[in-house]
ZAROFI-779631 format. One record per residue (C-alpha): x, y, z; residue in one letter. Coordinates in Angstrom, 1 decimal, m for minus. Layout:
! residues N
+--------+--------+--------+-------+
|      X |      Y |      Z | torti |
+--------+--------+--------+-------+
|      X |      Y |      Z |     A |
...
+--------+--------+--------+-------+
! end
This chain:
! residues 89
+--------+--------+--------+-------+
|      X |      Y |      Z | torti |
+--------+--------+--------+-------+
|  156.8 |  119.6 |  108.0 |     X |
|  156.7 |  120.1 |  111.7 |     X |
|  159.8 |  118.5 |  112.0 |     X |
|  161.6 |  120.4 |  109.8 |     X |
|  160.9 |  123.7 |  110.9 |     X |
|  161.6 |  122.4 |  114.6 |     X |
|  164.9 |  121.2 |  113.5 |     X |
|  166.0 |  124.6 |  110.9 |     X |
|  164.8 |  126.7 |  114.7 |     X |
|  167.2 |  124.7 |  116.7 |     X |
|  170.2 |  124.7 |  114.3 |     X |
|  169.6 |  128.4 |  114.2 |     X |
|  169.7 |  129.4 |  117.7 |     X |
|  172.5 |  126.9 |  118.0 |     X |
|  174.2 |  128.9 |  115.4 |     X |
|  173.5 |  132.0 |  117.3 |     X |
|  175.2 |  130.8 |  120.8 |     X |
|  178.1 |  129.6 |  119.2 |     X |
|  181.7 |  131.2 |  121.1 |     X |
|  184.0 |  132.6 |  118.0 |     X |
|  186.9 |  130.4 |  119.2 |     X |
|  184.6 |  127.2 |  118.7 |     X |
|  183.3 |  128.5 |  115.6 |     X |
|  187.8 |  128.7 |  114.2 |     X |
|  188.2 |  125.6 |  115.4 |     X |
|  185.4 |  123.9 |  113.5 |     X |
|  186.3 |  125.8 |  110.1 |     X |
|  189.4 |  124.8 |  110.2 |     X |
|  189.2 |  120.9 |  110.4 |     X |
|  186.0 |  121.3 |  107.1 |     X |
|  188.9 |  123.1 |  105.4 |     X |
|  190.6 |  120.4 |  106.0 |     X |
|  188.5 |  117.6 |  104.7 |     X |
|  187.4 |  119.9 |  101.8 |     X |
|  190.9 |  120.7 |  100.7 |     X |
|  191.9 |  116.7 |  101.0 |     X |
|  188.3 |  115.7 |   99.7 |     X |
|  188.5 |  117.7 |   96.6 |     X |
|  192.4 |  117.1 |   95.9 |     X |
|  191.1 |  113.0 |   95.9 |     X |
|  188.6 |  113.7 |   94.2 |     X |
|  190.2 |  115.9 |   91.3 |     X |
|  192.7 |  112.9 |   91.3 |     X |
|  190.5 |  110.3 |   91.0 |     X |
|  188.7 |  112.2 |   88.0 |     X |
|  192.0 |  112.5 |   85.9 |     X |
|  192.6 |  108.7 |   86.4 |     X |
|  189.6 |  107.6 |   85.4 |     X |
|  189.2 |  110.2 |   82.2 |     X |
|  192.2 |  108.6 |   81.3 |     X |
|  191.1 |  105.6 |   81.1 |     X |
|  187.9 |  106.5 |   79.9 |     X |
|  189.3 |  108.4 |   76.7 |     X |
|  192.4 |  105.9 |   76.7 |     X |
|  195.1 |  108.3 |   74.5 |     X |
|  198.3 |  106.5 |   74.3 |     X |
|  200.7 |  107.6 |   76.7 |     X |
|  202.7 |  110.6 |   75.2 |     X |
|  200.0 |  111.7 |   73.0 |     X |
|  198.2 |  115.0 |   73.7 |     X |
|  195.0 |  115.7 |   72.2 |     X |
|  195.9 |  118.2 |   70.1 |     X |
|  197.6 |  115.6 |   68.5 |     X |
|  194.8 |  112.8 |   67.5 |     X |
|  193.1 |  113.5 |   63.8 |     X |
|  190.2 |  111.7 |   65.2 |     X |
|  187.9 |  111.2 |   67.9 |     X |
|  187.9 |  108.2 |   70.2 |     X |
|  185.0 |  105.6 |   69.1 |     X |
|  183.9 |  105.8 |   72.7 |     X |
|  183.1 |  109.7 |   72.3 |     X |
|  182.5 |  109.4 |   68.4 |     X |
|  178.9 |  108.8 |   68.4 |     X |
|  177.7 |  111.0 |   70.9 |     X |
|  179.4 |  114.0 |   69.3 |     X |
|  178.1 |  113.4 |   66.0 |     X |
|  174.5 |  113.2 |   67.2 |     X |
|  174.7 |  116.5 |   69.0 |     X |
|  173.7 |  119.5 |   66.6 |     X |
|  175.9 |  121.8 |   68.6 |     X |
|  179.0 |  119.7 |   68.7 |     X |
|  179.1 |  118.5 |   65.4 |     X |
|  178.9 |  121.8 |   64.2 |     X |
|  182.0 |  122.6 |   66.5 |     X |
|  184.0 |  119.7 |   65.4 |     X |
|  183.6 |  120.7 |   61.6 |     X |
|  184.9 |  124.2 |   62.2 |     X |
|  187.3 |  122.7 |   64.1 |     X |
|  188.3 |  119.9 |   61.3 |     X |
+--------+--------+--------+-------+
! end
């Protein structure tokens, strides 16, 4: 406990004596690695939902009369979704 309130006192009087100049500099290289972090990571999503739902290429969802085996079950043991799925059907 000690050490945390030591450690949340000197971050904030660090944060207090930092120059505005040091400060732009700093954002801008996290913007960086958030901007390429979540672009990898958005990638890396798609890919593996892909693979995960497996349609065949060329077919949009919209398309399929029926749901994936690997997402069957769990639908139709959730109240809520299986009542969405039979408006939807």
């Amino acid at each position: 406990m000690l050490a945390e309130v030591a450690l949340k006192i000197i971050l904030f009087s660090d944060g207090l004596r930092i120059g505005s100049g040091d400060l732009a500099r700093g954002l801008a290289s996290v913007g960086r690695a958030i901007f390429l972090g979540m672009a990898l990571t958005l990638a890396l999503t798609a890919i593996a939902a892909r693979f995960v739902v497996s349609f065949p290429s060329g077919e949009s969802p919209s398309n399929r009369t029926s749901v994936p085996r690997s997402l069957d079950r769990p639908l139709k043991t959730t109240p809520f979704a299986a009542g969405s799925i039979a408006r939807l059907v």
